[in-house]
LOSEMAR-543917 format. One record per atom (N, C-alpha, C): x, y, z. Coordinates in steps of 0.1 Angstrom, whole numbers, plus 2048, in hexadecimal, padded with zeros to 3 digits. Last residue first. Layout:
<atoms>
XYZ...
</atoms>
This chain:
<atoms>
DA0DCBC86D9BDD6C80D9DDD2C71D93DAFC95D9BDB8C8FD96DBFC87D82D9DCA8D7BDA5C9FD8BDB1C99D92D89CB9D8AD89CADD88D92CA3D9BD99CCBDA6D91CC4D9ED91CBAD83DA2CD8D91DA9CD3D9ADA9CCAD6AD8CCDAD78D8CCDDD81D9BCD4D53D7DCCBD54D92CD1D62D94CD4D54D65CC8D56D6DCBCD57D7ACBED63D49CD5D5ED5ACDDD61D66CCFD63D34CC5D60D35CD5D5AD40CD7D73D43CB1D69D37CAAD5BD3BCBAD8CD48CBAD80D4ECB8D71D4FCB6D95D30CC2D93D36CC8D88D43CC9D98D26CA6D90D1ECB5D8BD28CBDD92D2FC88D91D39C96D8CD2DCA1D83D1AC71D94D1FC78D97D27C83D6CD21C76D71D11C72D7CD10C77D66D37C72D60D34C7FD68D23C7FD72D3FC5CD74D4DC6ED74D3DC75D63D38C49D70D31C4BD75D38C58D49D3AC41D4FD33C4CD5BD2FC4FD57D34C1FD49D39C26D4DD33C37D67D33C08D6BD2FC16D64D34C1FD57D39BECD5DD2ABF0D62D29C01D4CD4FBF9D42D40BF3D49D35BF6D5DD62C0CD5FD5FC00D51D55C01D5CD69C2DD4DD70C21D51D69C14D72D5DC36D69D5DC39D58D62C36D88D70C25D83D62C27D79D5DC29D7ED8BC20D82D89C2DD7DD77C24D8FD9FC05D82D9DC09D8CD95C16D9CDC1C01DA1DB3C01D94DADC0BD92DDCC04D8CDD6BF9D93DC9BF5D98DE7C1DD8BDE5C21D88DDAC0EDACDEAC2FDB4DE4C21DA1DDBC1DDA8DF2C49DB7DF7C41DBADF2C33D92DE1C4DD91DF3C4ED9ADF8C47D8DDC4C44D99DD1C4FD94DDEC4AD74DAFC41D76DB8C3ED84DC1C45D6ED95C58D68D9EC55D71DABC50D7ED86C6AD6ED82C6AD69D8FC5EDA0D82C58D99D84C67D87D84C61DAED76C47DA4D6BC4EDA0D73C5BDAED82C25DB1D82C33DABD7BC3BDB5D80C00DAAD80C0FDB0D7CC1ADC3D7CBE7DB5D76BEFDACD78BF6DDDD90BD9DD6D8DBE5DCCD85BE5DFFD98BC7DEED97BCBDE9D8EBD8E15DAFBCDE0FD9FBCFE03DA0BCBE1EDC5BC2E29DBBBC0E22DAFBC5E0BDDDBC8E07DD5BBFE15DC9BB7E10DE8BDFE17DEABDAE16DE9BCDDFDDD9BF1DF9DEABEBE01DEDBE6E09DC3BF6E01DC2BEDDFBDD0BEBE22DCEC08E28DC9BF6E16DC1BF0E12DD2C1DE1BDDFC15E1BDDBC08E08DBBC24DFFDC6C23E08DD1C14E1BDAAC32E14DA5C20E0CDB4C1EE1EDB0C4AE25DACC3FE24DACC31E03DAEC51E0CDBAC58E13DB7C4CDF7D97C4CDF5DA3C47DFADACC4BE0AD79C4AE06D84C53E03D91C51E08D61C36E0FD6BC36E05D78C47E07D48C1DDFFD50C25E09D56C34E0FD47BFAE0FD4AC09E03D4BC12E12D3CBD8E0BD43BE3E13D42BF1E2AD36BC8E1ED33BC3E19D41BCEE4BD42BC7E44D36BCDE33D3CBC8E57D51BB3E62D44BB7E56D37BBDE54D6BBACE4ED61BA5E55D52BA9E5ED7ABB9E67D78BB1E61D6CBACE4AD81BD0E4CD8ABC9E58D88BB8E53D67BDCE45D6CBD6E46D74BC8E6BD6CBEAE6AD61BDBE5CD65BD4E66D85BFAE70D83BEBE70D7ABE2E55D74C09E50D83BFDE5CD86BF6E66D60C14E59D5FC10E54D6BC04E79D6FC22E7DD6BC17E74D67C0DE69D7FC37E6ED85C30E75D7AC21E5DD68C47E58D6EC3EE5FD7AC35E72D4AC4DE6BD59C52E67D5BC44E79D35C45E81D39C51E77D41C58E5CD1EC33E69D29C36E6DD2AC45E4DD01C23E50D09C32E5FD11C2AE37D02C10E44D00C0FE48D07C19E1FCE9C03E22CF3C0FE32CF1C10E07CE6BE9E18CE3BF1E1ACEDBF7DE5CE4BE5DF3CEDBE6DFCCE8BEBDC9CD8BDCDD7CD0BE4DE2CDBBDBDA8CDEBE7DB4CE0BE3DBDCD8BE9D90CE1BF6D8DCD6BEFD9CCD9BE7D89CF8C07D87CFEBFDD8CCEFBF3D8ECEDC26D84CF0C21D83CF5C0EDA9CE5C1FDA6CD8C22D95CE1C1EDB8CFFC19DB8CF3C11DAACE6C14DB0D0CC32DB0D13C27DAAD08C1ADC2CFCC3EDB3CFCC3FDADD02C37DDFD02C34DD5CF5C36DC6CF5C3BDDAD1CC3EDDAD1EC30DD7D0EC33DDED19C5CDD3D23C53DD0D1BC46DF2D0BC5FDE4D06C63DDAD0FC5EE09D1DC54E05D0EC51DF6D0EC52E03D31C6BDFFD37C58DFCD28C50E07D27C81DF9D2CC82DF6D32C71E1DD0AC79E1ED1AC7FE0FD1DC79E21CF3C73E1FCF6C7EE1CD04C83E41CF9C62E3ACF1C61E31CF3C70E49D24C57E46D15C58E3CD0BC60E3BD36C4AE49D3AC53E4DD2AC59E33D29C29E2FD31C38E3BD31C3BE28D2AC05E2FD32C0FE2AD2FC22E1CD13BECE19D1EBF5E23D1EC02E17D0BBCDE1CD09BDAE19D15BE1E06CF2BB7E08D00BB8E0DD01BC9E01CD8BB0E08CE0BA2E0CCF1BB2DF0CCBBBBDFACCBBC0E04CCFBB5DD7CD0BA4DD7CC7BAFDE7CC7BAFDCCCE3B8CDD9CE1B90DDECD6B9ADB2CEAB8FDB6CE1B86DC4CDDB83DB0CEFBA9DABCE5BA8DAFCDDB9BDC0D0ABA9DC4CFBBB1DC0CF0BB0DAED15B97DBAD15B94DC3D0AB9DD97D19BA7D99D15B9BDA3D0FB9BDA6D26BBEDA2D1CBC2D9FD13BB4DABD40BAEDB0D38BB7DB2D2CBB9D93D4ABACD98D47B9CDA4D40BA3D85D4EBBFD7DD45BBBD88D3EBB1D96D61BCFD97D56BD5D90D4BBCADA6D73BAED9CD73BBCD9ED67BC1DBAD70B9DDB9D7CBA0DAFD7BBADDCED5DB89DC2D5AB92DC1D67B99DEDD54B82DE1D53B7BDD4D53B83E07D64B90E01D57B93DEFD59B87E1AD7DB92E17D6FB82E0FD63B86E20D82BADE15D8CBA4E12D83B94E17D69BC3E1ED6FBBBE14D77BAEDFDD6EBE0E03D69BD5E10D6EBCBDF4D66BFFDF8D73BF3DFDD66BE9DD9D6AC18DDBD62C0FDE4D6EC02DE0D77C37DD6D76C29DDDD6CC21DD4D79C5CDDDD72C51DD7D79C43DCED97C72DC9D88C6ADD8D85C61DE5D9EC92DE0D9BC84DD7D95C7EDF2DA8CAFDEAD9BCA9DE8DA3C9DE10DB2CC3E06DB0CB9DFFDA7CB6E18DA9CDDE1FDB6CD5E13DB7CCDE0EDA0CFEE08DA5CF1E14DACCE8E2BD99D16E1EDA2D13E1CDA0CFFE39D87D28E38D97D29E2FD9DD26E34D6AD34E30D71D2BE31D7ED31E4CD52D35E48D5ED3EE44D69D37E57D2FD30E58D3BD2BE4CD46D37E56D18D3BE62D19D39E61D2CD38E3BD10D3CE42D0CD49E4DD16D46E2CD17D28E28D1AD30E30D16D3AE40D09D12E3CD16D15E37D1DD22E53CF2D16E45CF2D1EE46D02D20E6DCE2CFBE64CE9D0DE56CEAD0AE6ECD5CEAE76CCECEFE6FCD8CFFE5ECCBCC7E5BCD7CD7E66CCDCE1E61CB7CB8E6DCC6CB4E68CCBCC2E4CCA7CBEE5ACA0CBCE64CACCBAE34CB5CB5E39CB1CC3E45CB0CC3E2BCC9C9FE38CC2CA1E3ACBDCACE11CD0CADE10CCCC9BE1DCC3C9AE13CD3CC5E06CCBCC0E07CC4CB7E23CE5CC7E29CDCCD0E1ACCDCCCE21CFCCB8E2ECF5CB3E28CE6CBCE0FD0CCC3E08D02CBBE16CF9CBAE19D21CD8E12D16CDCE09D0DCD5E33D28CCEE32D29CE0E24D1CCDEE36D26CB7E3FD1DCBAE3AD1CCC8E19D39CACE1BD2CCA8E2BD21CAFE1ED4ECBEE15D48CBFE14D35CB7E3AD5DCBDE2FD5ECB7E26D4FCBFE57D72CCEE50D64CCDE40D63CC7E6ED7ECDAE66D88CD8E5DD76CCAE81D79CFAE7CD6FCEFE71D7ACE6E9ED81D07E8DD85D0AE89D79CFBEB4D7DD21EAFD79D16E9CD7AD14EB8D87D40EBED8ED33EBBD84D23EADD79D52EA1D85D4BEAED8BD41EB4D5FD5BEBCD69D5EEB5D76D59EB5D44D50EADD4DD52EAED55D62ECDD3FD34ECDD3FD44EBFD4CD46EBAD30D17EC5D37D22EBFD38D2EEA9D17D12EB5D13D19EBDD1ED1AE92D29D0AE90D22D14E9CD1ED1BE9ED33CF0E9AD40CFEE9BD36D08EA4D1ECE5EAAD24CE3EAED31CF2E88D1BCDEE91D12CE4E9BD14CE9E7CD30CCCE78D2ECDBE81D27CE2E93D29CB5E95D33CBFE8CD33CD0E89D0DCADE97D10CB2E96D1CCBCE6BD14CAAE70D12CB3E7BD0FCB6E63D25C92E65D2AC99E6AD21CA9E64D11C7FE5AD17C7DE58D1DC88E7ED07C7DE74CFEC81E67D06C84E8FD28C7BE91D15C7CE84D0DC83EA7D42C88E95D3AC84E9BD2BC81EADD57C9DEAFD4BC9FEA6D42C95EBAD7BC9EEB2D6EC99EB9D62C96EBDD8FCB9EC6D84CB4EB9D76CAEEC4DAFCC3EBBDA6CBFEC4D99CB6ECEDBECE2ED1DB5CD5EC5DABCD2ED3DD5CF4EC7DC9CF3ECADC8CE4EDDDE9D12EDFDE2D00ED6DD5D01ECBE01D20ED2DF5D1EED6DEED11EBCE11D2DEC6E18D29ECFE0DD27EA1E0AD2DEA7E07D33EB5E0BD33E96E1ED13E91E1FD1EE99E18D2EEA6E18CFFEA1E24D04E9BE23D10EA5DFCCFAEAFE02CFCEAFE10D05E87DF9CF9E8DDF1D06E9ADF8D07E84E06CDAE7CE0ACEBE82E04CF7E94DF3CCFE98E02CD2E92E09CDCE84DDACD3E90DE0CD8E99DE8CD8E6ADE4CC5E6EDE1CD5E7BDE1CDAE73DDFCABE73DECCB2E73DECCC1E81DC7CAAE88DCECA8E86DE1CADE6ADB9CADE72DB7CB6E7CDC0CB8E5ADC0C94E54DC1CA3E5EDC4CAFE69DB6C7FE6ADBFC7EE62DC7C93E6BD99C89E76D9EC86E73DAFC8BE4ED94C82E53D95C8FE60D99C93E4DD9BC65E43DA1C71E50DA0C80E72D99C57E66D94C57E5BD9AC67E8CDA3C5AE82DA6C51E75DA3C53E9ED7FC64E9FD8CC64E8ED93C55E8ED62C6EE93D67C65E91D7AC67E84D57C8FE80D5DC7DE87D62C7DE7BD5DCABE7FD4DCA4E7DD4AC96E94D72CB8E8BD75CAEE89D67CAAEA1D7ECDCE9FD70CCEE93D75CC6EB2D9BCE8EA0D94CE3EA4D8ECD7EC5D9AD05EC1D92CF3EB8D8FCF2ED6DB2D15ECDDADD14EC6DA4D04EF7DBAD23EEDDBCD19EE1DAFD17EFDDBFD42EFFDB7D3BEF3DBBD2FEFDDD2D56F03DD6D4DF05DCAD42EDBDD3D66EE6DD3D62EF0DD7D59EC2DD1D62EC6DCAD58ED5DC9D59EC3DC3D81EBDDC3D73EB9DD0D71EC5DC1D9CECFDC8D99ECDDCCD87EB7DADDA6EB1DBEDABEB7DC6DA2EACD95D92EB5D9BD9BEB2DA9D99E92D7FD8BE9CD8BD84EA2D91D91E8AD66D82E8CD6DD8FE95D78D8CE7DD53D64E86D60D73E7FD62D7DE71D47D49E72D48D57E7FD4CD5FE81D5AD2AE81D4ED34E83D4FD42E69D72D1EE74D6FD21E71D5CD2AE50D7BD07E54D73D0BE62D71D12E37D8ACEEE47D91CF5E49D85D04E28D7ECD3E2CD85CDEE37D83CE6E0ED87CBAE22D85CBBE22D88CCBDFAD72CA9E01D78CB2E0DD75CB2DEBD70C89DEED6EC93DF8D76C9DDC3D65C8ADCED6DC89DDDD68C91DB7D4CC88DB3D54C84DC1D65C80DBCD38C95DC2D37C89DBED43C81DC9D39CB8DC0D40CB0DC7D40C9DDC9D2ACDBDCCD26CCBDC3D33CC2DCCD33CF5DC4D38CEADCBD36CDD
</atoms>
């Protein structure tokens, strides 16, 4: 389930056979494939106070970023699968890395890795630095047009489900933004916020706090319709200029618009 629509984090160790004797007294490493701070960072870090508590075990979290998350998948794949390395893994290194970057995927998610479970899904939005000249998606896209490759933009990097957002984003709205891959998203809202980089596109879990904060401004989200949590940032998909953009960008959704995944709150 490719989905450009939102995106997912989920909880992944390398194929086992786990021993009776698990967890043992050996401490346990959930790989982060990001930079400290950032959504998935922040995800992994609660789970593994719940995994501490509950298994009465140490569980180290250990970020790995680089290549828009696939050092660290890589990383999970070549330890000993033994169930003491857990991978806490998004969506863009498990199963777009391997389309967009062939030549960096070195495994076979589906062979190497052992889905645990769902942590989260999200839409994306579109943020900006608070000094950027443009206040809605129309005055935006202005502003790119008479700028042509003047203005840059933020993801966790090359290949990752925020890339392919925001390039379509581009490719339908008739713009040329520079894409400036990061580690993670936490360093992304500090240059933002420090007027360092143009725009983002960012994971609304993330981006939500520091634009009710009024430290970013916003565009619009790419789920089909409105969030309940933040009902007066418009949805992509209703702007003029990015009419259809759910259905252009959501393969997956695009397919099965009743889906769960789809319709976010």
């Amino acid at each position: 389930m490719n989905r450009f629509c939102i995106a997912a984090v989920l909880l992944c160790l390398s194929l086992t056979s786990v021993a009776q004797s698990w967890p043992g007294a050996k401490p346990i490493t959930m790989i982060v494939p990001y930079t400290a701070g950032g959504n998935v960072d922040f995800g992994a870090r609660l789970i593994a106070e719940k995994l501490r508590a509950s298994l009465k075990q140490s569980v180290l979290v250990e970020n790995v970023p680089g290549a828009g998350g696939v050092i660290g998948v890589a990383k999970t794949v070549q330890a000993p699968a033994d169930g003491y390395t857990i991978l806490m893994g998004a969506d863009s290194p498990i199963s777009i890395a391997r389309f967009v970057t062939p030549a960096t995927v070195k495994y076979d998610s589906l062979r190497d890795l052992a889905p645990v479970g769902m942590v989260n899904a999200a839409p994306m939005m579109i943020v900006a630095r608070p000094g950027l000249p443009a206040n809605d998606l129309a005055g935006l896209i202005a502003l790119a047009r008479s700028q042509p490759g003047k203005l840059s933009y933020a993801t966790s990097g090359v290949g990752t489900v925020l890339h392919l957002a925001m390039e379509r984003v581009k490719q339908q709205a008739g713009i040329d933004v520079v894409h400036v891959p990061y580690k993670g998203g936490a360093q992304i809202i500090t240059d933002l916020i420090g007027n360092q980089i143009d725009l983002a596109m960012l994971v609304s879990v993330s981006a939500m706090p520091h634009v009710k904060a009024g430290k970013l401004k916003t565009f619009g989200v790419t789920s089909a319709k409105l969030m309940a949590s933040a009902p007066d940032i418009p949805a992509l998909a209703e702007s003029p200029e990015l009419k259809g953009f759910w259905d252009c960008v959501g393969v997956y959704c695009g397919k099965h618009p009743g889906s769960q995944y789809c319709q976010m709150p």
